[in-house]
C-alpha positions as a Python dict, from the first residue, in 0.01 Angstrom:
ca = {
    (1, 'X'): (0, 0, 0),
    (2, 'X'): (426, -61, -40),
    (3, 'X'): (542, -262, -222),
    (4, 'X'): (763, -522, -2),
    (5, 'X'): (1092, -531, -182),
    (6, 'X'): (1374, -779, -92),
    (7, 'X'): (1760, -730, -303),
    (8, 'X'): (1964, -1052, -251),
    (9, 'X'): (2335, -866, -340),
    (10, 'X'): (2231, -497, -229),
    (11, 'X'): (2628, -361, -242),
    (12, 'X'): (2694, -489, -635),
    (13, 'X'): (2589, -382, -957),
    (14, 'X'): (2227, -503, -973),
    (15, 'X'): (2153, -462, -623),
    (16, 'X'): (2271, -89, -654),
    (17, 'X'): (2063, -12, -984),
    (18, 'X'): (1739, -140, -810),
    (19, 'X'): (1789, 61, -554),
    (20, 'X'): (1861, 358, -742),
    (21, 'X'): (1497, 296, -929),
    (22, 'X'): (1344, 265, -598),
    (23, 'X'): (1518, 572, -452),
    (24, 'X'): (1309, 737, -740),
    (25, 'X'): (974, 668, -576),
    (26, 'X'): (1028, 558, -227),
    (27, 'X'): (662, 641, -153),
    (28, 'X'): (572, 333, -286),
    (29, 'X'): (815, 101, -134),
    (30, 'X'): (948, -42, 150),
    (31, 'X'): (1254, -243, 119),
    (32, 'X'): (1230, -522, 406),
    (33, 'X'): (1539, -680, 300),
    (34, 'X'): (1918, -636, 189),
    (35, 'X'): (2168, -882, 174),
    (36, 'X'): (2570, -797, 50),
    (37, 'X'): (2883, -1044, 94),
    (38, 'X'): (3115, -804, 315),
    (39, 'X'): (3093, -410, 159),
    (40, 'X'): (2965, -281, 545),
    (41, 'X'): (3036, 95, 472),
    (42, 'X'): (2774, 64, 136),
    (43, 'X'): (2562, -169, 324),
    (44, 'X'): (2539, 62, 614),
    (45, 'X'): (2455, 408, 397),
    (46, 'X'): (2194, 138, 247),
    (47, 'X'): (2022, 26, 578),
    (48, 'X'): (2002, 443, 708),
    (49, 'X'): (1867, 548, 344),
    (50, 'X'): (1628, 272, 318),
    (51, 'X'): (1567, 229, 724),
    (52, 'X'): (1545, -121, 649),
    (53, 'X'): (1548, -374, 963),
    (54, 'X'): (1647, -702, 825),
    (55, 'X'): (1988, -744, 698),
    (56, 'X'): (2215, -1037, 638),
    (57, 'X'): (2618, -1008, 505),
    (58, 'X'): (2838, -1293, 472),
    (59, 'X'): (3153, -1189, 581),
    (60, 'X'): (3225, -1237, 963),
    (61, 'X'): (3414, -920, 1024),
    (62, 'X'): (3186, -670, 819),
    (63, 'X'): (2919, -873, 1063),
    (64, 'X'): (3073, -800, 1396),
    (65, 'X'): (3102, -398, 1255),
    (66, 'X'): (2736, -418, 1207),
    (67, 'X'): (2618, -534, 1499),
    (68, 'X'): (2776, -286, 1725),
    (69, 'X'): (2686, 3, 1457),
    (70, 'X'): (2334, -82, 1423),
    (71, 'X'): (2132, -229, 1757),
    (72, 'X'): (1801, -127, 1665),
    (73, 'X'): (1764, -361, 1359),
    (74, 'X'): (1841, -767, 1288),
    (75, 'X'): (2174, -870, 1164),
    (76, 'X'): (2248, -1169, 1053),
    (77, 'X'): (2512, -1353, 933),
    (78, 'X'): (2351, -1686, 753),
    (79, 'X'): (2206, -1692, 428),
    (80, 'X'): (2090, -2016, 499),
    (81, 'X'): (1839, -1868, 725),
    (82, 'X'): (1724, -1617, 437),
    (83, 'X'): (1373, -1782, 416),
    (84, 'X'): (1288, -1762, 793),
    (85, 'X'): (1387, -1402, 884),
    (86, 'X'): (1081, -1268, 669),
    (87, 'X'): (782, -1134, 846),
    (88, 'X'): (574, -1158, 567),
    (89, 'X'): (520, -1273, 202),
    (90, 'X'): (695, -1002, -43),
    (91, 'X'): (621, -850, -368),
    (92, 'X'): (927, -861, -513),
    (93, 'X'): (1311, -997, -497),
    (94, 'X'): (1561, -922, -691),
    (95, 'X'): (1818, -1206, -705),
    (96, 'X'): (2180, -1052, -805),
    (97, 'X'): (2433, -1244, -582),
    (98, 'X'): (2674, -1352, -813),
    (99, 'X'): (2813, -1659, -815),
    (100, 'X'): (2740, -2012, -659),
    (101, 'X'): (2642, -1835, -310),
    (102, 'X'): (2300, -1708, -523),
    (103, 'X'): (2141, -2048, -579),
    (104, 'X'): (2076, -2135, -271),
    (105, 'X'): (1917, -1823, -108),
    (106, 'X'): (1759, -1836, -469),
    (107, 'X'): (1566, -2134, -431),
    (108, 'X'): (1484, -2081, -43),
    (109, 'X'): (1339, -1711, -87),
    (110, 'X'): (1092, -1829, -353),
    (111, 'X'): (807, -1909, -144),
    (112, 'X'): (847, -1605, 25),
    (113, 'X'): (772, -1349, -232),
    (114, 'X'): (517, -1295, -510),
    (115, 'X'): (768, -1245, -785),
    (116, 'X'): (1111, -1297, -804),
    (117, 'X'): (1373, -1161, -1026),
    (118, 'X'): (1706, -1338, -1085),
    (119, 'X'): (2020, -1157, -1275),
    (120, 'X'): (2226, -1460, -1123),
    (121, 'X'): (2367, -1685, -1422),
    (122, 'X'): (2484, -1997, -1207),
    (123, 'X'): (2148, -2052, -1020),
    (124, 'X'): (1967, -2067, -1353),
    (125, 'X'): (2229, -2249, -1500),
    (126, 'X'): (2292, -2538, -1282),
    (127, 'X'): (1986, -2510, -1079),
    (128, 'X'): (1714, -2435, -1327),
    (129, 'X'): (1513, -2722, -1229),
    (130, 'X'): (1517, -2674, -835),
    (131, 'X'): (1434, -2322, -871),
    (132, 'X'): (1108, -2388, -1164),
    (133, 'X'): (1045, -2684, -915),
    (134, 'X'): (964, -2405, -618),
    (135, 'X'): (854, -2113, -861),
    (136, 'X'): (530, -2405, -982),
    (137, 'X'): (497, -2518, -617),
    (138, 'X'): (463, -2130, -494),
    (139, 'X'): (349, -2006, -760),
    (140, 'X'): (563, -1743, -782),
    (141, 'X'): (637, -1500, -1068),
    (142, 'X'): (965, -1556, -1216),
    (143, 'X'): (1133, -1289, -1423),
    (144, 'X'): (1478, -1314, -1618),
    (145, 'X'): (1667, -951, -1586),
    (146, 'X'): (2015, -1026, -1814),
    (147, 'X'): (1933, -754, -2102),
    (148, 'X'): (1891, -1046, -2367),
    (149, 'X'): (1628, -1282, -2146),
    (150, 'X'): (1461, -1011, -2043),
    (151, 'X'): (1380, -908, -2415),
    (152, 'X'): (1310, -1229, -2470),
    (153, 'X'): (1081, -1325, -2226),
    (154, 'X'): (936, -953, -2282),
    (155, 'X'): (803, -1052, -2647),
    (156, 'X'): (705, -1429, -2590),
    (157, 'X'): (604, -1438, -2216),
    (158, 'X'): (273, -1582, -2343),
    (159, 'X'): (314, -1732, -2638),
    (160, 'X'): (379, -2115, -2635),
    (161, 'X'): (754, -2252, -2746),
    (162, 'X'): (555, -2390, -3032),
    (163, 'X'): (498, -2086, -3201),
    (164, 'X'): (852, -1977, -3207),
    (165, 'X'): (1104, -2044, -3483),
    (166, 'X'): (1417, -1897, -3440),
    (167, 'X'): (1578, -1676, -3150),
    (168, 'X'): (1874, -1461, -3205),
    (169, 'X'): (2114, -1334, -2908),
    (170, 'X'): (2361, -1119, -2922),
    (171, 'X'): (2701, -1043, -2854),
    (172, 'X'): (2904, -753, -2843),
    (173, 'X'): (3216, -927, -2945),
    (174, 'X'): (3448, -794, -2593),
    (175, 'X'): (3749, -603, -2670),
    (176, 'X'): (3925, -829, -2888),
    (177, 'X'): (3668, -822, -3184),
    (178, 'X'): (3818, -628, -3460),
    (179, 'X'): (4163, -778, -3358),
    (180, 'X'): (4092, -962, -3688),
    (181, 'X'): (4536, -1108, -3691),
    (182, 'X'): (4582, -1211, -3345),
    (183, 'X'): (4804, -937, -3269),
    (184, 'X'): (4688, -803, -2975),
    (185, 'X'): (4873, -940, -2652),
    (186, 'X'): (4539, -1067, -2492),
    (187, 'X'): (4605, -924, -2086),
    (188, 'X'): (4385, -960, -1818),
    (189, 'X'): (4369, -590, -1836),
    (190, 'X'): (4277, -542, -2204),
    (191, 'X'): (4049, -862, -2185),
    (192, 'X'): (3834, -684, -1916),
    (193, 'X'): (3817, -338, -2069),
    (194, 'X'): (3440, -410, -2229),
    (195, 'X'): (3402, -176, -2478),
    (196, 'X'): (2998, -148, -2413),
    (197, 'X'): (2905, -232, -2043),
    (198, 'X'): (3075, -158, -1703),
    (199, 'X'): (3062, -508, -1543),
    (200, 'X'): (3320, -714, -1297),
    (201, 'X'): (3651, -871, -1426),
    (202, 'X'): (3536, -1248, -1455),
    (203, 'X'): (3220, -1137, -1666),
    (204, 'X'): (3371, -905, -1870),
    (205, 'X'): (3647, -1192, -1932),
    (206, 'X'): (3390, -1426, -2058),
    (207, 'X'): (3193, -1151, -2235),
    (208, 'X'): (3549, -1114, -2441),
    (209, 'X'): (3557, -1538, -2534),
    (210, 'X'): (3192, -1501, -2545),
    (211, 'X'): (3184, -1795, -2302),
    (212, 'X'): (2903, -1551, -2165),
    (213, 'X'): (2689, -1629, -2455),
    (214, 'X'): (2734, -1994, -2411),
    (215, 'X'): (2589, -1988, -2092),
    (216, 'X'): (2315, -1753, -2207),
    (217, 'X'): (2209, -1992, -2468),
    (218, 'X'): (2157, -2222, -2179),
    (219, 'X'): (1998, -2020, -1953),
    (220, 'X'): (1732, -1947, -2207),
    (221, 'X'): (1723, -2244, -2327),
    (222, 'X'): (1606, -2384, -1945),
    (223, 'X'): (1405, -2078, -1899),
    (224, 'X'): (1149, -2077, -2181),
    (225, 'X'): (1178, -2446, -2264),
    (226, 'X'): (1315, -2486, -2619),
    (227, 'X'): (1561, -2700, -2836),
    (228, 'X'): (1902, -2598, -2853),
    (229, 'X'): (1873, -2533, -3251),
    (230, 'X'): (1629, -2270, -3219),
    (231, 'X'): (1896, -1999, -3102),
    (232, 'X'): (2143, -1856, -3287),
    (233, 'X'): (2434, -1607, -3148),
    (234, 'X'): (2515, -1249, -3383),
    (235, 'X'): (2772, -1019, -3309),
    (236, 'X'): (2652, -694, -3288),
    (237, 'X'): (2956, -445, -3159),
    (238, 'X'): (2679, -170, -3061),
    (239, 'X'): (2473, -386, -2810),
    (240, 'X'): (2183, -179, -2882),
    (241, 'X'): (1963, -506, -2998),
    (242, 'X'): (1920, -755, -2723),
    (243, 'X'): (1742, -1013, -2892),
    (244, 'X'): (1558, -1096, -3234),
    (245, 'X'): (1246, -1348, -3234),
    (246, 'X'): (1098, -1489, -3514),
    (247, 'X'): (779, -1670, -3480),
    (248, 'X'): (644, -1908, -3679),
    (249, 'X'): (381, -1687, -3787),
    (250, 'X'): (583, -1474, -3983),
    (251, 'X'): (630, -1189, -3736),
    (252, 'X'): (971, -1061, -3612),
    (253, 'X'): (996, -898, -3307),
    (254, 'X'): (1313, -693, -3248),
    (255, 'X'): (1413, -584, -2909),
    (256, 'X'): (1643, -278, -2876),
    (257, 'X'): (1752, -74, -2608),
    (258, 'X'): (2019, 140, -2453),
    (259, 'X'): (2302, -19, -2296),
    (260, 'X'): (2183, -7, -1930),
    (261, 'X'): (2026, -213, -1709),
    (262, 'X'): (1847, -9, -1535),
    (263, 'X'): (1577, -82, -1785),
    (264, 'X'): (1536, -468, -1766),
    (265, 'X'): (1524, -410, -1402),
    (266, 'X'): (1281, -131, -1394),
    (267, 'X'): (1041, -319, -1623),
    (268, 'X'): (1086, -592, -1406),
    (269, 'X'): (974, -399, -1076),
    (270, 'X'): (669, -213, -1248),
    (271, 'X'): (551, -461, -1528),
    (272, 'X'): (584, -249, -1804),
    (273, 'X'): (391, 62, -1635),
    (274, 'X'): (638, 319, -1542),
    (275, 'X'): (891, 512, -1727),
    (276, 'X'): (1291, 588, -1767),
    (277, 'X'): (1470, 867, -1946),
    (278, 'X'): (1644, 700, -2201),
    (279, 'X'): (1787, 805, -2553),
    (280, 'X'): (1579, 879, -2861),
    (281, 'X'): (1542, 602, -3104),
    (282, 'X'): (1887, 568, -3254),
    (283, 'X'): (1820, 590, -3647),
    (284, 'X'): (2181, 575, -3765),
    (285, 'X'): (2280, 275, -3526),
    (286, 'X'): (1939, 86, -3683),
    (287, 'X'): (2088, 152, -4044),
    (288, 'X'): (2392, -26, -3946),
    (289, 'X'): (2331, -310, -3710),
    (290, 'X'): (2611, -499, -3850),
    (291, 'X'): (2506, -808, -3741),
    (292, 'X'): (2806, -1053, -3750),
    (293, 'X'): (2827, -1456, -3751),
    (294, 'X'): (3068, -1582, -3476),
    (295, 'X'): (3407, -1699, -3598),
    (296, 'X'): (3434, -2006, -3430),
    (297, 'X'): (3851, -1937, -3467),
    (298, 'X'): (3821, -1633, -3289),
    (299, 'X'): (3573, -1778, -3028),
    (300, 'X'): (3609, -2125, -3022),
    (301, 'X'): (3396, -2188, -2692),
    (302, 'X'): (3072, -2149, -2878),
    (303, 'X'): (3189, -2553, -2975),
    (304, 'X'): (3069, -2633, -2641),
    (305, 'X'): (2743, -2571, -2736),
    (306, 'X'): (2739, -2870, -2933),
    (307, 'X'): (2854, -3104, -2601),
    (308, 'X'): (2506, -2994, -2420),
    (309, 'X'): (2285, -3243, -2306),
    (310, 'X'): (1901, -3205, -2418),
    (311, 'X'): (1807, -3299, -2040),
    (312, 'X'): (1872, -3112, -1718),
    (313, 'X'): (2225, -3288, -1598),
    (314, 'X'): (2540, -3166, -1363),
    (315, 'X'): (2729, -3119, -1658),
    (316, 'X'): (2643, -2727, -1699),
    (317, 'X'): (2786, -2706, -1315),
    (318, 'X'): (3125, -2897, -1448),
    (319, 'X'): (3140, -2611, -1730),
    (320, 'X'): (3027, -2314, -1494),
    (321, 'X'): (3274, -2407, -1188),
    (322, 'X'): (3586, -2493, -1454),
    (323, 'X'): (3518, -2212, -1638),
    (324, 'X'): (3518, -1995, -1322),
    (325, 'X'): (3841, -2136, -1174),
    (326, 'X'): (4068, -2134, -1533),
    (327, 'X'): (3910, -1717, -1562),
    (328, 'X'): (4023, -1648, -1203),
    (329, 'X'): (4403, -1821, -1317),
    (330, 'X'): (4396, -1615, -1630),
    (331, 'X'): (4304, -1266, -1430),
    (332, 'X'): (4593, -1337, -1221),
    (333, 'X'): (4855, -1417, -1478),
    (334, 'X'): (4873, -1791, -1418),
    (335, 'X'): (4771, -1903, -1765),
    (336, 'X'): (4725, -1717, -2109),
    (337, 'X'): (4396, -1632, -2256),
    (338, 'X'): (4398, -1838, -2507),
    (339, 'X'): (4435, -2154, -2201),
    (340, 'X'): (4091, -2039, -2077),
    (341, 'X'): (3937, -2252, -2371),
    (342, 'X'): (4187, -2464, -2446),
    (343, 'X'): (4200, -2606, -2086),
    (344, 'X'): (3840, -2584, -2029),
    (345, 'X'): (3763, -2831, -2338),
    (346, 'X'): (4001, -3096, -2208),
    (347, 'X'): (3887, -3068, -1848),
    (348, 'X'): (3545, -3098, -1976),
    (349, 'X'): (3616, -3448, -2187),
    (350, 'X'): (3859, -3538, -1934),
    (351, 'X'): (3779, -3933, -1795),
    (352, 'X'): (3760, -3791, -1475),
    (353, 'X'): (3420, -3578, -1536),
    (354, 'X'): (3305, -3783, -1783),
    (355, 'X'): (3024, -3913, -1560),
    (356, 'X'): (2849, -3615, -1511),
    (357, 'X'): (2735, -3571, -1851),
    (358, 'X'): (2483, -3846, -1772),
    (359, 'X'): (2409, -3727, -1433),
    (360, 'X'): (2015, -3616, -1370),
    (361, 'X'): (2056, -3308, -1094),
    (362, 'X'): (1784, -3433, -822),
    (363, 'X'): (1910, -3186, -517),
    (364, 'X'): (2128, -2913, -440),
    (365, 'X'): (2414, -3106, -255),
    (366, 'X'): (2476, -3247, -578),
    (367, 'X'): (2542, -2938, -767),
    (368, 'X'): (2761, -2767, -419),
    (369, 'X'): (2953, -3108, -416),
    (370, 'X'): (3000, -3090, -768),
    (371, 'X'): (3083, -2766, -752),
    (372, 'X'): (3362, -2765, -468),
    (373, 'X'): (3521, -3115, -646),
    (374, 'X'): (3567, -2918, -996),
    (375, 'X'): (3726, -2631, -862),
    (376, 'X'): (3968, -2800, -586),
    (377, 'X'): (4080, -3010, -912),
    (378, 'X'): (4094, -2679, -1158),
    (379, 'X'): (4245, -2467, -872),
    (380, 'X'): (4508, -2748, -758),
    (381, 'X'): (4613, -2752, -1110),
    (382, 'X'): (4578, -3124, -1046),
    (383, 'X'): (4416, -3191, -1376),
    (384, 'X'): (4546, -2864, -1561),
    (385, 'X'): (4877, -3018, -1514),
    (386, 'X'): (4842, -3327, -1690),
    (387, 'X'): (4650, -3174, -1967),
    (388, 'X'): (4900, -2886, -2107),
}
């Protein structure tokens, strides 16, 4: 029998890697849904490829070009809907909207489908507990697919978080790592050149503050239920380890692997039963992992590790949404690089926020509200302006 496959963010970088594992062996698939934001020419070579007949895209426009291309199949334009416009329970759904817009097609596709993948940092961030709240009610596999939870989860899926002692995540460093005297002119061009992976501007931004490690720390800190202490962030320039686990046992399990994602996500579709041509065992990179402590000068945001919370509050959705807003000013040459942090600390502590430190996240409208406030203020450069 197919398996029933559903890719929330079909057209971007995830989506399009899943798909290109399941263009491998379409014999055994049958992909019943795609979703995408507003890329209808992609979307389109997608639907014809796949012949899949339930699609929904965001954008109004791409919509209306849909509907009169395509009048054999359903088109919608409402994510909210996501959860009613399946026939029948899937096998698999890979998460991968980016952004905000993933959490709550996240959470609502969950009883729907028998496992579900996310590779969406903000649901798991902000909305850890909604989305563990419907993956125990459903029962519903949950699988991480970010290269470093994935090797995690890969090595302690079933062992209990009392047996582990110490977790190690790593960083490539971004482009400004061996800028060791400040000289480089940090540009929203250089800042984005990653020197490892092919990713989007705003990740590859934080990748080069390492503001993506922060939130990694706190993803997998929700996800397999441990105490802040027990992680530790390396650089490694290479990226070819993903994560190092030491148990309390003695052992320690390394996790290496090339730098694409098509193997988190293949391992995610077939559980560790099918294969990928990959790259022999690199010996000389293994000789020389040159495993690095940060330098909290050069990266000051891994600080804000220290301000979070033990318990599941909005304050990870203050971080995310002014973290988002003061990236998207840098990218377009509204405030330096070094501003990203130095902002984003002082909106943080800032009287105005202060509140939501405390704040216990019961629903969703709480984090969207949240959400929407933080960035009006960030983007308004209502607060930014009385903090320079």
């Amino acid at each position: 029998m197919k398996k029933k496959i559903a890719i929330l963010g079909s057209t971007g970088s995830i989506g399009r890697q899943t798909l290109d594992i399941i263009r491998k062996n379409k014999k055994n698939f049958k992909v019943i849904l795609l979703t995408a934001n507003k890329n209808h020419n992609l979307l389109s070579k997608q639907i014809r490829e796949f012949k899949v007949k339930n699609v929904i895209i965001a954008n109004k426009r791409s919509y209306l070009i849909l509907k009169k291309k395509f009048k054999n199949i359903f088109i919608y334009n409402d994510l909210n809907i996501i959860d009613k416009i399946i026939p029948s329970k899937l096998d698999y759904t890979m998460s991968s909207i980016s952004g905000f817009d993933g959490l709550k097609p996240t959470i609502k596709i969950i009883k729907k489908t028998n496992t579900i993948a996310i590779a969406n940092k903000e649901s798991i961030i902000c909305g850890w507990s909604l989305i563990k709240k419907q993956i125990d009610r459903y029962k519903t596999k949950f699988i991480p697919v970010d290269s470093e939870h994935f090797s995690i989860w890969s090595v302690i899926k079933d062992v209990s978080p009392k047996e582990i002692d110490q977790i190690i995540i790593t960083a490539s460093g971004g482009p400004f790592f061996y800028d060791n005297n400040n000289k480089i002119e940090k540009t929203p061009k250089l800042a984005t050149d990653h020197p490892n992976w092919n990713m989007g501007k705003k990740i590859s931004t934080d990748s080069a503050t390492l503001m993506n490690k922060v939130f990694e720390v706190i993803e997998a800190k929700k996800i397999f239920n441990l105490d802040l202490k027990k992680f530790d962030i390396y650089i490694h320039p290479k990226s070819y380890i993903h994560a190092i686990v030491k148990f309390k046992n003695g052992l320690i399990k390394i996790v290496a692997h090339d730098t694409d994602m098509k193997i988190p996500i293949l391992n995610s579709i077939y559980n560790n039963k099918s294969s990928i041509k990959s790259k022999k065992i690199n010996i000389n990179l293994l000789n020389n992992l040159n495993l690095n402590r940060v330098d909290l000068k050069k990266y000051p945001s891994m600080k804000i590790l220290k301000l979070i919370p033990k318990k599941n509050t909005l304050f990870e959705t203050l971080l995310v949404s002014a973290n988002d807003e003061l990236v998207n000013l840098f990218l377009k040459n509204k405030i330096s690089y070094e501003d990203i942090n130095i902002k984003l600390k002082k909106i943080i502590n800032n009287k105005i926020f202060a509140k939501y430190r405390q704040k216990k996240v019961n629903n969703l409208r709480q984090i969207e509200k949240l959400n929407e406030f933080v960035r009006l203020k960030t983007k308004s450069l209502s607060v930014i302006s009385k903090i320079k």
